[in-house]
C-alpha positions as CSV (number, residue, x, y, z in Angstrom):
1,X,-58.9,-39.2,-17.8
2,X,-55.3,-39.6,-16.5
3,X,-54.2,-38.3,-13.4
4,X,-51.7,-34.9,-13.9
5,X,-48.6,-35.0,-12.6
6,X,-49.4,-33.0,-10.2
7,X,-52.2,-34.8,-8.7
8,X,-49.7,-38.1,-8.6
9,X,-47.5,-36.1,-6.5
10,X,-49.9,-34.9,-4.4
11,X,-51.7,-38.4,-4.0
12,X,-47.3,-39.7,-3.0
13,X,-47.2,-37.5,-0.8
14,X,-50.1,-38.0,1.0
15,X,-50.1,-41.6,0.8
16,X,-46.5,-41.3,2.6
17,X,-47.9,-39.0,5.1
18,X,-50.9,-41.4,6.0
19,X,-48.3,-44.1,6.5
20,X,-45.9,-42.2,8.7
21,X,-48.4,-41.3,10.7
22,X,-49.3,-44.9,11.0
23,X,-46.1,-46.0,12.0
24,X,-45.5,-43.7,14.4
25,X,-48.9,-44.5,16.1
26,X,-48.0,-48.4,16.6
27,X,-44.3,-47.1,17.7
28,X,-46.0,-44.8,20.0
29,X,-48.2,-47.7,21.5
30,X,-45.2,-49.7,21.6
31,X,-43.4,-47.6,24.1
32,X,-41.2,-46.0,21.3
33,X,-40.3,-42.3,21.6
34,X,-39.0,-40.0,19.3
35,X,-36.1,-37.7,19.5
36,X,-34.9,-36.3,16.6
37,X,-31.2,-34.0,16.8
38,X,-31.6,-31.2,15.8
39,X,-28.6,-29.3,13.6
40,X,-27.7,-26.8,15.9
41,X,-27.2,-29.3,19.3
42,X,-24.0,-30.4,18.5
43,X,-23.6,-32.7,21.4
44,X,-26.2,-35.3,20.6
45,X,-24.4,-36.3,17.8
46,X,-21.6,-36.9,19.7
47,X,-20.4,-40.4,18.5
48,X,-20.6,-39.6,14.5
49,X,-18.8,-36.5,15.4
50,X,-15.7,-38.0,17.1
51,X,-16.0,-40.3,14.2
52,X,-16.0,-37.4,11.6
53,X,-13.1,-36.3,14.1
54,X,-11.0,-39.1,13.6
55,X,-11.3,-39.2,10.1
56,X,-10.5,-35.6,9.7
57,X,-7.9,-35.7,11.7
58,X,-5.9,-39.0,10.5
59,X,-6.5,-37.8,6.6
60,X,-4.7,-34.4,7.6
61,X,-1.7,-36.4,9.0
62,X,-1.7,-38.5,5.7
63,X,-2.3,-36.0,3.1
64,X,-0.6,-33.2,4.7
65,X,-0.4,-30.7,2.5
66,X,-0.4,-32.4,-0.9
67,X,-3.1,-32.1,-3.3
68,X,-4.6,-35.5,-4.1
69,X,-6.4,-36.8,-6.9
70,X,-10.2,-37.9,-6.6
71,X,-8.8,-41.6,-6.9
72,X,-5.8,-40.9,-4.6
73,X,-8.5,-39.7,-1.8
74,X,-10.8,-42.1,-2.2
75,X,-7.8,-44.9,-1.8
76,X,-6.2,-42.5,1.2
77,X,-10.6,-42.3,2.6
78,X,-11.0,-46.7,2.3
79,X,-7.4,-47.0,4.1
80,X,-8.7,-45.1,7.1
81,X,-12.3,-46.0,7.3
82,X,-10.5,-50.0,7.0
83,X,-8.0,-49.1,9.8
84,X,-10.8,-47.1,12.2
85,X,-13.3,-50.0,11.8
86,X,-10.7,-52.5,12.9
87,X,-9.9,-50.6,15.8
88,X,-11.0,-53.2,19.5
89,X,-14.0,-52.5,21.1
90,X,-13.8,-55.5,23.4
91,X,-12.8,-59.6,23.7
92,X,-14.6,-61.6,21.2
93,X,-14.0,-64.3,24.3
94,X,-13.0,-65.0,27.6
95,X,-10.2,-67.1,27.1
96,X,-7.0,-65.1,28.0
97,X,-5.0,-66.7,25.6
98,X,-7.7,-65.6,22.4
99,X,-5.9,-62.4,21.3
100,X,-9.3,-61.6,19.1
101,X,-11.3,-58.5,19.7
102,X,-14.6,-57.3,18.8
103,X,-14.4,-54.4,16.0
104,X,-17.0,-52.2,14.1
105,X,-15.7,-54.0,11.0
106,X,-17.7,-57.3,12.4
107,X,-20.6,-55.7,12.2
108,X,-20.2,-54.1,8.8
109,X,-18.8,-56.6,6.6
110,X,-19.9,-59.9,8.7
111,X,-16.0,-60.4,9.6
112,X,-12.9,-58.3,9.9
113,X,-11.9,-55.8,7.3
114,X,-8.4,-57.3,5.7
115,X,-5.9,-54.6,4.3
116,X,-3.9,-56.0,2.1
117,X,-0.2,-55.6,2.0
118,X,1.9,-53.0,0.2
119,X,3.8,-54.1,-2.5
120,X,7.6,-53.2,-2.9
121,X,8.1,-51.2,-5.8
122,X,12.5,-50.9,-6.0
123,X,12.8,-50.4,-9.8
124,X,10.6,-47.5,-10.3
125,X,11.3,-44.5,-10.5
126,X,11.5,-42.2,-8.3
127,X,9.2,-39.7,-9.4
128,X,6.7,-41.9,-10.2
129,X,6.2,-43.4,-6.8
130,X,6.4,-39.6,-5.0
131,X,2.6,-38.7,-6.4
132,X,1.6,-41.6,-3.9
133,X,3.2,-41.4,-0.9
134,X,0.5,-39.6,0.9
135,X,-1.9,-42.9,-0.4
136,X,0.8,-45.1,0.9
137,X,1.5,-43.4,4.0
138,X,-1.7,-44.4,5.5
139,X,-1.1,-47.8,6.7
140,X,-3.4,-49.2,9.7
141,X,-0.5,-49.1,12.0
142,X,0.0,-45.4,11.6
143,X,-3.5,-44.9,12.2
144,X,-4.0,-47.4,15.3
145,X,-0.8,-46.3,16.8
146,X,-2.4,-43.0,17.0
147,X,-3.7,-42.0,20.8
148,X,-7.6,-43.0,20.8
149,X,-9.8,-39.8,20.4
């Protein structure tokens, strides 16, 4: 007779419990020690938070007040996350003369993040190109000229 569903959850469950516990024997051995945050200890999380920060704040100062489209944020939410991952975090060399730097978009996409230009729009209408100046308005430089948080 077949196992009920319930008893193949059951046997999941356990099954993941036996191996977590496993794991977390060898990490033990190895030295490894847990600390998990916890939701009310704000300041462990401190890096993700100035990162939730930074997003928060640069999306207020491109949006504004306008009311944006689930398309129109999600362009406004890839301009930012493009421009904070290209942000320096040190020299990729010690040559003077190699401007490079180090970004968190070499470790995310194997290479740095390109934005691609805006494109100049003269002959349309007016109207038309007003529903997305707040997705325009967030170009890297407004973002990176912005003082570091």
């Amino acid at each position: 007779m077949a196992p009920t569903s319930k008893e193949q959850i059951r046997s999941m469950f356990q099954r993941a419990s036996d191996f977590y516990k496993k794991v977390g024997a060898v990490l033990a051995n190895d030295g490894i020690n847990w600390t998990f945050i916890r939701p009310s200890v704000r300041h462990y999380g401190g890096l993700w938070e100035a990162g939730v920060k930074s997003v928060k704040h640069h999306s207020k100062r491109v949006v504004g007040e306008h009311t944006l489209t689930f398309e129109e944020f999600s362009t406004v939410l890839v301009e930012i996350e493009a421009c904070l991952n290209s942000r320096p975090l040190g020299a990729l060399s010690a040559d003077v003369n190699d401007l490079r730097a180090l970004t968190p978009s070499h470790f995310l996409n194997e290479g740095v993040s390109v934005l691609l230009p805006e494109d100049n729009y003269p002959k349309l209408p007016e109207n038309r190109l007003s529903r997305w100046a707040p997705a325009r308005g967030s170009t890297c430089s407004s973002v990176l000229t912005a003082p570091l948080e």
